[in-house]
MIDOSE-1310 file (N, C-alpha, C; in nm, 2 decimals, decimal comma, always signed):
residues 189
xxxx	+5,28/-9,26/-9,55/+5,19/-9,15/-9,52/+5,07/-9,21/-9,43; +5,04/-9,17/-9,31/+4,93/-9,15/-9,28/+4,80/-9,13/-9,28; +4,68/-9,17/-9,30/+4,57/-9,09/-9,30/+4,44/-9,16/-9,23; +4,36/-9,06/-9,16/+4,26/-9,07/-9,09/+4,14/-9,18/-9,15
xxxx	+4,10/-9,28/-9,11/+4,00/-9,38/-9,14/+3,90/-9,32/-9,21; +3,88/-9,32/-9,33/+3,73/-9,31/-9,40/+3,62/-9,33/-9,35; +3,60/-9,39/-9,26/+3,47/-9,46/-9,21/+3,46/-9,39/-9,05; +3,53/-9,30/-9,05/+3,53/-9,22/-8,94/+3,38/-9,12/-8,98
xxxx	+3,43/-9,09/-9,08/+3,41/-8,91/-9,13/+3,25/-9,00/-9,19; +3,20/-9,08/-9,29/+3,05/-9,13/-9,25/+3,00/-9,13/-9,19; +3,04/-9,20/-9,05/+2,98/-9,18/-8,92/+2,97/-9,05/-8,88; +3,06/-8,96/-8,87/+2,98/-8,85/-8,85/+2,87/-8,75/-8,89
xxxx	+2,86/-8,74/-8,98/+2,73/-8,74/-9,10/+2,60/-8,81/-9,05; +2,60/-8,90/-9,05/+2,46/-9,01/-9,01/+2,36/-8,94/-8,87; +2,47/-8,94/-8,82/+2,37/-8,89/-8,67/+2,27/-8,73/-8,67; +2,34/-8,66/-8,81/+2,31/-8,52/-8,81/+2,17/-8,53/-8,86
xxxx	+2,19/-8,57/-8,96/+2,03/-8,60/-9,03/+1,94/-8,64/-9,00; +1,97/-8,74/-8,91/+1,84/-8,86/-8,81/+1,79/-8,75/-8,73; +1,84/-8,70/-8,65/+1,75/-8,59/-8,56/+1,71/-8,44/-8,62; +1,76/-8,43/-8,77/+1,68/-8,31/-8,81/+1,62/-8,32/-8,92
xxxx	+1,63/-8,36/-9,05/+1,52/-8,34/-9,14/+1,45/-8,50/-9,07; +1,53/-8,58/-9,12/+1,48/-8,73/-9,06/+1,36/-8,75/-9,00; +1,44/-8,68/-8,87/+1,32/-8,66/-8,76/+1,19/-8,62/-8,81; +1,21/-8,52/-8,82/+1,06/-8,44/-8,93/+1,00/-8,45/-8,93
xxxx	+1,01/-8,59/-9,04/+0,95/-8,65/-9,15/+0,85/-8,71/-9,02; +0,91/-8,81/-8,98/+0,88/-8,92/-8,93/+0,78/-8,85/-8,81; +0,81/-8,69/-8,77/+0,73/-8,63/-8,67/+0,56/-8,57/-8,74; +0,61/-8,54/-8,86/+0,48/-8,52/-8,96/+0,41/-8,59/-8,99
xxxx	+0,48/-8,75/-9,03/+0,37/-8,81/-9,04/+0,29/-8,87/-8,90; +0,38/-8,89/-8,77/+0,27/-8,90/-8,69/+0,20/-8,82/-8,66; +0,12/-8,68/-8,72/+0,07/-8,54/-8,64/+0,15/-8,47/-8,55; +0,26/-8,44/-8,54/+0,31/-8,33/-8,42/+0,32/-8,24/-8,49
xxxx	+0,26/-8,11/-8,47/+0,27/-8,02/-8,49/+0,37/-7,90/-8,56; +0,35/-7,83/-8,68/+0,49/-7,79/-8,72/+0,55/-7,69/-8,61; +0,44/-7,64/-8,51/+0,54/-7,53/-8,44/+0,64/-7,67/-8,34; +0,59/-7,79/-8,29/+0,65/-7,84/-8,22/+0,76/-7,90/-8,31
xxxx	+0,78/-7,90/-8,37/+0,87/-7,98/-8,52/+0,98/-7,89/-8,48; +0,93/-7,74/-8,54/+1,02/-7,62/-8,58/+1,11/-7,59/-8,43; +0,98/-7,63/-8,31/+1,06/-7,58/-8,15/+1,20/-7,70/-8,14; +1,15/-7,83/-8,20/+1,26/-7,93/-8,21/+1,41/-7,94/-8,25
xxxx	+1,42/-7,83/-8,37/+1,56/-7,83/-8,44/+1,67/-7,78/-8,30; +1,62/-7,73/-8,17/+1,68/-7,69/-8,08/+1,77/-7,82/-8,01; +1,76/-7,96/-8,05/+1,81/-8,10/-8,03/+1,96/-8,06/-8,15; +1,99/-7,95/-8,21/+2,09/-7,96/-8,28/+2,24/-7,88/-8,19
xxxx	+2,18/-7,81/-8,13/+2,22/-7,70/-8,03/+2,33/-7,78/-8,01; +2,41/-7,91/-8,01/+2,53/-7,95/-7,92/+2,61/-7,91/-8,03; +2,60/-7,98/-8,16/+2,67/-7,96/-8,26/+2,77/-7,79/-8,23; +2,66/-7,70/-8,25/+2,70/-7,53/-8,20/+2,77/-7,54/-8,10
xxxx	+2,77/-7,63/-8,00/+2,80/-7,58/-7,86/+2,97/-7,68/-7,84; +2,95/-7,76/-7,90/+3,09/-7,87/-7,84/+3,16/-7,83/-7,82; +3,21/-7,69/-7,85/+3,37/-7,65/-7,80/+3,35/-7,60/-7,66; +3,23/-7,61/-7,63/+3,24/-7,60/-7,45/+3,30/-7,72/-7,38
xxxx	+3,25/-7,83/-7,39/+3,35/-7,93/-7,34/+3,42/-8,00/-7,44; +3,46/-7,97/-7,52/+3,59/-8,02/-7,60/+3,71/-8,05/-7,52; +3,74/-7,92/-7,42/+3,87/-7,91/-7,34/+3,87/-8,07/-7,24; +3,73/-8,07/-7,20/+3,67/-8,17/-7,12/+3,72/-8,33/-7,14
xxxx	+3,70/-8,31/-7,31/+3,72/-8,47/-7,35/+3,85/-8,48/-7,38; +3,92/-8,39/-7,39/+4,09/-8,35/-7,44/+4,13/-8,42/-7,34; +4,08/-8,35/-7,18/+4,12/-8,30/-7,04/+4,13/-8,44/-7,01; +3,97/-8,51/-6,97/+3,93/-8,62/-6,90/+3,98/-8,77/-7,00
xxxx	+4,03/-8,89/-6,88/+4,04/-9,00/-6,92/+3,96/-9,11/-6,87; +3,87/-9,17/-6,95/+3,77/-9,24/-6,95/+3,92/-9,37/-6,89; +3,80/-9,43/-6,76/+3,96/-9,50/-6,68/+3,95/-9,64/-6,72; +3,87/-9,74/-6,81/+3,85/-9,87/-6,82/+3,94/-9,89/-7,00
xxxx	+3,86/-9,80/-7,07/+3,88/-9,76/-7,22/+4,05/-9,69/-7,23; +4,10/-9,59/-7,12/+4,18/-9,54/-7,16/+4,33/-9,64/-7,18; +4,30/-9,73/-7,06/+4,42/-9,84/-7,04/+4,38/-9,99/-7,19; +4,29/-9,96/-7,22/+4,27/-10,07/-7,31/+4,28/-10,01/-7,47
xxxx	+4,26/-9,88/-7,52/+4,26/-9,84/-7,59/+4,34/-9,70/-7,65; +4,36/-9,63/-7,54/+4,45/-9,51/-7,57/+4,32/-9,42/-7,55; +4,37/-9,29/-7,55/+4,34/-9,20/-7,46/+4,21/-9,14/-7,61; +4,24/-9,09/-7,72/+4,16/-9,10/-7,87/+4,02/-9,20/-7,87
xxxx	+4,08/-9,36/-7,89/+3,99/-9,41/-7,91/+3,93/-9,47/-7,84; +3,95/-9,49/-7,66/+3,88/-9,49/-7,60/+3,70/-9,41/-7,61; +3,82/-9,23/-7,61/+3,67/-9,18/-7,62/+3,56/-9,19/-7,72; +3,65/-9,23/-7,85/+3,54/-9,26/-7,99/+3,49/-9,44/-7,92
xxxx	+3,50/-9,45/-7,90/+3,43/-9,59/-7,81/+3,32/-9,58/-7,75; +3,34/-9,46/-7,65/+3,24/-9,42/-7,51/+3,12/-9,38/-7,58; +3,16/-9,25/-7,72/+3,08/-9,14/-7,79/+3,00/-9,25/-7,85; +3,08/-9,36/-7,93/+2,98/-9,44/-8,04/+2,89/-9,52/-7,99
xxxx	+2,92/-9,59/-7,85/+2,82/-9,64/-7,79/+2,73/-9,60/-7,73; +2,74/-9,49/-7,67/+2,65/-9,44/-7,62/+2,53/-9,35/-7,77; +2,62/-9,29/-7,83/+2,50/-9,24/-8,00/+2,46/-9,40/-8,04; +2,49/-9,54/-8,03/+2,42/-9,64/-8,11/+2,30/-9,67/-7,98
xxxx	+2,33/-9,68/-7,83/+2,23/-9,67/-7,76/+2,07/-9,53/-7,77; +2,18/-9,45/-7,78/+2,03/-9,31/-7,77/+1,97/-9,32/-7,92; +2,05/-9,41/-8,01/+1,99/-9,39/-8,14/+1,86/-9,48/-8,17; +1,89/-9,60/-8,06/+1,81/-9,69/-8,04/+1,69/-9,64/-7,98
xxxx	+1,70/-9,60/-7,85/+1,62/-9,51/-7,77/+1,53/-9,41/-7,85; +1,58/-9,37/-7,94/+1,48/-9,26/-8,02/+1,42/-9,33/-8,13; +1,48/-9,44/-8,20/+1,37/-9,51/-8,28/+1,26/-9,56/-8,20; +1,31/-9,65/-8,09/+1,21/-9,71/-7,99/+1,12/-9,61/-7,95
xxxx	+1,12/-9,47/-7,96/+1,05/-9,40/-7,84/+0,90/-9,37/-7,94; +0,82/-9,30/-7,90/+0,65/-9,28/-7,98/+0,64/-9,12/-7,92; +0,64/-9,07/-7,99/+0,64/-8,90/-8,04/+0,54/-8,86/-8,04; +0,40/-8,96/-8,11/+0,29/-8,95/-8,10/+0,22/-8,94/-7,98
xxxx	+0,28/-9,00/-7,87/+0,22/-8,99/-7,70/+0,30/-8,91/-7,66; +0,45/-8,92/-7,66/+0,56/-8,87/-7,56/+0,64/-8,80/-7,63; +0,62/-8,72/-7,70/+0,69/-8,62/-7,76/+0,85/-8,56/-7,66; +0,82/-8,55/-7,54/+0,91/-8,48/-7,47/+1,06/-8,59/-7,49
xxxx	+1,01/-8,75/-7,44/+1,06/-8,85/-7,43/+1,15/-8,86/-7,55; +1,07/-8,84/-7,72/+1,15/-8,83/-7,81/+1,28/-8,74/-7,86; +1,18/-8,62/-7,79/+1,31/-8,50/-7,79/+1,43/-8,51/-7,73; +1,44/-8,58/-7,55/+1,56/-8,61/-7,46/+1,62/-8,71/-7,55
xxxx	+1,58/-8,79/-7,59/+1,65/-8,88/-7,75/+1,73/-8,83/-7,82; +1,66/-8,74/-7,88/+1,71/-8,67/-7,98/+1,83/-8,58/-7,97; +1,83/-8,51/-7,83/+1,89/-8,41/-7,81/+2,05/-8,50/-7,72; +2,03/-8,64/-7,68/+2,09/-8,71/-7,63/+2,20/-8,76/-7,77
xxxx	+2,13/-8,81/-7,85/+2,17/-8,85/-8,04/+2,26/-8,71/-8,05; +2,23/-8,60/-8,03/+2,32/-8,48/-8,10/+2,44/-8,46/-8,01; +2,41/-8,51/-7,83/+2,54/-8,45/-7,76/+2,64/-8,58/-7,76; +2,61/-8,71/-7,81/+2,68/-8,79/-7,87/+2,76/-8,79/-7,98
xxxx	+2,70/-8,76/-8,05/+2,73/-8,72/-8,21/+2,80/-8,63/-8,21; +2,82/-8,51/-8,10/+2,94/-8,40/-8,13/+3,05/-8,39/-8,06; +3,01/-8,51/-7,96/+3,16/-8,55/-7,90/+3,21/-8,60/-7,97; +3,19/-8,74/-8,04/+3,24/-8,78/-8,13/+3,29/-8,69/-8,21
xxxx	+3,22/-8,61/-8,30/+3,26/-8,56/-8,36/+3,41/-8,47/-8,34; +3,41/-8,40/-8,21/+3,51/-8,34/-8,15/+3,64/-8,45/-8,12; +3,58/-8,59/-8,08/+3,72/-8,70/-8,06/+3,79/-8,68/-8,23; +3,70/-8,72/-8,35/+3,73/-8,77/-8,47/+3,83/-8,66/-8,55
xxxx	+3,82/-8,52/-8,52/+3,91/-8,40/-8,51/+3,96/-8,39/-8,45; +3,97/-8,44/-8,34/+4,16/-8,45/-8,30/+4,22/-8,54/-8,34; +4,16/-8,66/-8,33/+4,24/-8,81/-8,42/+4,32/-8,75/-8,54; +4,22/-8,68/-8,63/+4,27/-8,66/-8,74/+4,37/-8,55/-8,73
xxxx	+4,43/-8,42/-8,68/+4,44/-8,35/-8,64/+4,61/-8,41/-8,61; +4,60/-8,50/-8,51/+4,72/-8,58/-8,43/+4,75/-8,69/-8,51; +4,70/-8,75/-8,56/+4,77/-8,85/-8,70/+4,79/-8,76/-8,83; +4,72/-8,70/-8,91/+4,76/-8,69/-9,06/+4,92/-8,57/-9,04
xxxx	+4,99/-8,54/-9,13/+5,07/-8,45/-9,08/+5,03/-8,33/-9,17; +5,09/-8,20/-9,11/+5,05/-8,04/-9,14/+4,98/-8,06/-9,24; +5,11/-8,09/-9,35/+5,12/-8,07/-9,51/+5,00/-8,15/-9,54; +4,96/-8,23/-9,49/+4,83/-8,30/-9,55/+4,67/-8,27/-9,45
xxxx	+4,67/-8,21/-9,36/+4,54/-8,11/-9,32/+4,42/-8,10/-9,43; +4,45/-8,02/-9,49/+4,40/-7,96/-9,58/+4,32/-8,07/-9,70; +4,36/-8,19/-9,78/+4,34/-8,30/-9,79/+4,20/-8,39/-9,71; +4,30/-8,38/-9,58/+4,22/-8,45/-9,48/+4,05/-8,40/-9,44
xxxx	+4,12/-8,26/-9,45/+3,98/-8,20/-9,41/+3,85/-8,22/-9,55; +3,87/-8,21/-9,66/+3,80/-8,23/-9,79/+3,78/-8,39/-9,77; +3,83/-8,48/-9,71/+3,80/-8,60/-9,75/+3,69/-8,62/-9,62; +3,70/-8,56/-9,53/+3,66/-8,58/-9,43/+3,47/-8,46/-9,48
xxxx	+3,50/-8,37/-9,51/+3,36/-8,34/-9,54/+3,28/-8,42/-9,67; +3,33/-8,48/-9,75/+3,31/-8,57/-9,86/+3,24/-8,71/-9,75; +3,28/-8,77/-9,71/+3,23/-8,86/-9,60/+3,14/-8,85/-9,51; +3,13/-8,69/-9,47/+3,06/-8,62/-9,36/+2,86/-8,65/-9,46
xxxx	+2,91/-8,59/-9,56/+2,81/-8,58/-9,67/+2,75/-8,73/-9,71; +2,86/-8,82/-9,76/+2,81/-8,94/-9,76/+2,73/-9,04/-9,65; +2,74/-8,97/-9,50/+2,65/-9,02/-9,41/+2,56/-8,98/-9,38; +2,54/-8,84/-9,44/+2,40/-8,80/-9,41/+2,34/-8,85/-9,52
xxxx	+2,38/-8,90/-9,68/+2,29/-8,94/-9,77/+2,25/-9,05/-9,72; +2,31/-9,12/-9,66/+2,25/-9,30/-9,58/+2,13/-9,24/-9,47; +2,16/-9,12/-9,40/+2,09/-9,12/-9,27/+1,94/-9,02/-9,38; +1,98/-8,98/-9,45/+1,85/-8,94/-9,56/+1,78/-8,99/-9,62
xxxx	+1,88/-9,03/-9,71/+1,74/-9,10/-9,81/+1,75/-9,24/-9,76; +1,88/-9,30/-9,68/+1,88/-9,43/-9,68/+1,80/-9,44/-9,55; +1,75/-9,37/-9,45/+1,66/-9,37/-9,37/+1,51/-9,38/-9,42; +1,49/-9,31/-9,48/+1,31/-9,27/-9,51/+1,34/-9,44/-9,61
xxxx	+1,44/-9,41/-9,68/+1,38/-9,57/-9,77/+1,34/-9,66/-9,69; +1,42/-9,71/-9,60/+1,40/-9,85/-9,48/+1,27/-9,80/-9,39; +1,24/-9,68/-9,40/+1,14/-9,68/-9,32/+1,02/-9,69/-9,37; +1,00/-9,68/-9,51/+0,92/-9,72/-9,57/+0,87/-9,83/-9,66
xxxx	+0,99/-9,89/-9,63/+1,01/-10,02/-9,63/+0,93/-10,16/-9,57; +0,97/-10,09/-9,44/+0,95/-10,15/-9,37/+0,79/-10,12/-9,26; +0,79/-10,01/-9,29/+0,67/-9,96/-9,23/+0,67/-9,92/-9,09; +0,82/-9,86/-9,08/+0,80/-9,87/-8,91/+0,98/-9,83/-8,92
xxxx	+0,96/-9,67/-8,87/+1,05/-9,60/-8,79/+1,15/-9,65/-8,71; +1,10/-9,73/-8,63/+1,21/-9,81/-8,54/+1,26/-9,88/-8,59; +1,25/-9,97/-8,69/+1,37/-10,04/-8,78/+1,44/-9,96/-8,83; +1,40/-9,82/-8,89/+1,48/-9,76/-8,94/+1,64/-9,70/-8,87
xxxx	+1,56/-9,67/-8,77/+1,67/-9,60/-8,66/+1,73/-9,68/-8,59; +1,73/-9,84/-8,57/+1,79/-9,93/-8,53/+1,88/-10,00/-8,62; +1,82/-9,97/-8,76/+1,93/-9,98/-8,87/+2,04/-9,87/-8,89; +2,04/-9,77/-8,90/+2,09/-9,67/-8,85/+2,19/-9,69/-8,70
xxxx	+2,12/-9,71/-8,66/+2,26/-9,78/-8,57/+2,33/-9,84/-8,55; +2,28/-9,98/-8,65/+2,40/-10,10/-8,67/+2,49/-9,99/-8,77; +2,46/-9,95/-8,83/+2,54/-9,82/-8,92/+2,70/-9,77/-8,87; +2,67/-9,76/-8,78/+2,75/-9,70/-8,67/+2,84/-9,84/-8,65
xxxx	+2,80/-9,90/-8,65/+2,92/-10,02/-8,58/+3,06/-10,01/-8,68; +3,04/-9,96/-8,80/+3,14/-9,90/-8,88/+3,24/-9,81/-8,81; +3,20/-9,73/-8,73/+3,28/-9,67/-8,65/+3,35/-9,72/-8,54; +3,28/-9,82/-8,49/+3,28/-9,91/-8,39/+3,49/-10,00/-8,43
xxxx	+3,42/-10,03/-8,55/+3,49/-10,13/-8,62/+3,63/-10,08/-8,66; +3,62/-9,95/-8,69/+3,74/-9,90/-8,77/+3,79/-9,82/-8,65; +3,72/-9,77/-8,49/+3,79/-9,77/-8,40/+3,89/-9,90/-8,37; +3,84/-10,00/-8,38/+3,93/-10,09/-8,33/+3,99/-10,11/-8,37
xxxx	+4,01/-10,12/-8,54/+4,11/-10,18/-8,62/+4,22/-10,08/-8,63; +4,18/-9,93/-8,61/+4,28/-9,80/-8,59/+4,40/-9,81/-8,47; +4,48/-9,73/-8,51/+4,60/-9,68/-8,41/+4,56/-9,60/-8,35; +4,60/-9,58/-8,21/+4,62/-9,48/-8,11/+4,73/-9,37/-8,16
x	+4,65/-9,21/-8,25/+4,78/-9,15/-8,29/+4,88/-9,14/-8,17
């Protein structure tokens, strides 16, 4: 029997939380404003939107990744590197001056995170078979949940930790190399 990587479905979870309660926090405690906080949750908008270019990433073959990887994990390749780069980018960035700066971050973090997400449902989709869907999908929201508890509480902990936001979100992105990792070790369904 087949079944879709565990460490898929974590990863996708993590990225949801860092740009919305996560953020928040981290937006409150530097002074931004709650109307600019509340104007913020609009960085979630890709999540709603991915089945606009879903067909896109179905459609298109990334031409370096596709010949070295398969046409699936190529694009979970492209998605995860580019969400560990913007994730970086939004720890690094200061909200407190450049609010705008943090937002294109953030909103960058979400249209990453739902490609992925969109690649990680069809993997699963084209590997597990019919009779086991249903399975798949509960194990896969069980996971989904387990990444936002790391991007939740295991975010504010390190960042309080540590005293400083950008560790946190940079930790948070070595996070992600899980994905990274179990892309490569994965089959091309």
């Amino acid at each position: 029997m087949t079944v879709c990587p565990p460490g898929f479905s974590v990863i996708c979870g993590l990225p949801f939380l860092l740009i919305l309660s996560t953020l928040a926090v981290w937006l409150t405690e530097v002074g931004v404003s709650k109307t600019q906080i509340g104007l913020l949750a609009w960085v979630t908008i890709p999540y709603s939107f991915k089945f606009v270019w879903a067909p896109l990433v179905d459609y298109v073959k990334i031409p370096v990744l596709v010949h070295l990887f398969g046409k699936r994990r190529g694009w979970l390749l492209f998605s995860q590197l580019m969400l560990i780069v913007s994730l970086i980018m939004l720890g690094t960035s200061d909200p407190a001056t450049n609010i705008f700066m943090t937002s294109i971050c953030a909103l960058l973090v979400g249209f990453f995170s739902a490609t992925q997400d969109i690649v990680i449902e069809a993997y699963r989709i084209e590997l597990v078979p019919k009779r086991m869907l249903g399975h798949a999908a509960s194990a896969s929201v069980l996971g989904y949940r387990l990444g936002m508890l790391v991007a939740g509480a295991g975010a504010l902990y390190i960042a309080a930790f540590f005293q400083s936001w950008a560790v946190a979100y940079v930790l948070m992105a070595v996070c992600l190399g899980v994905g990274i990792i179990t892309t490569l070790v994965s089959s091309e369904p």
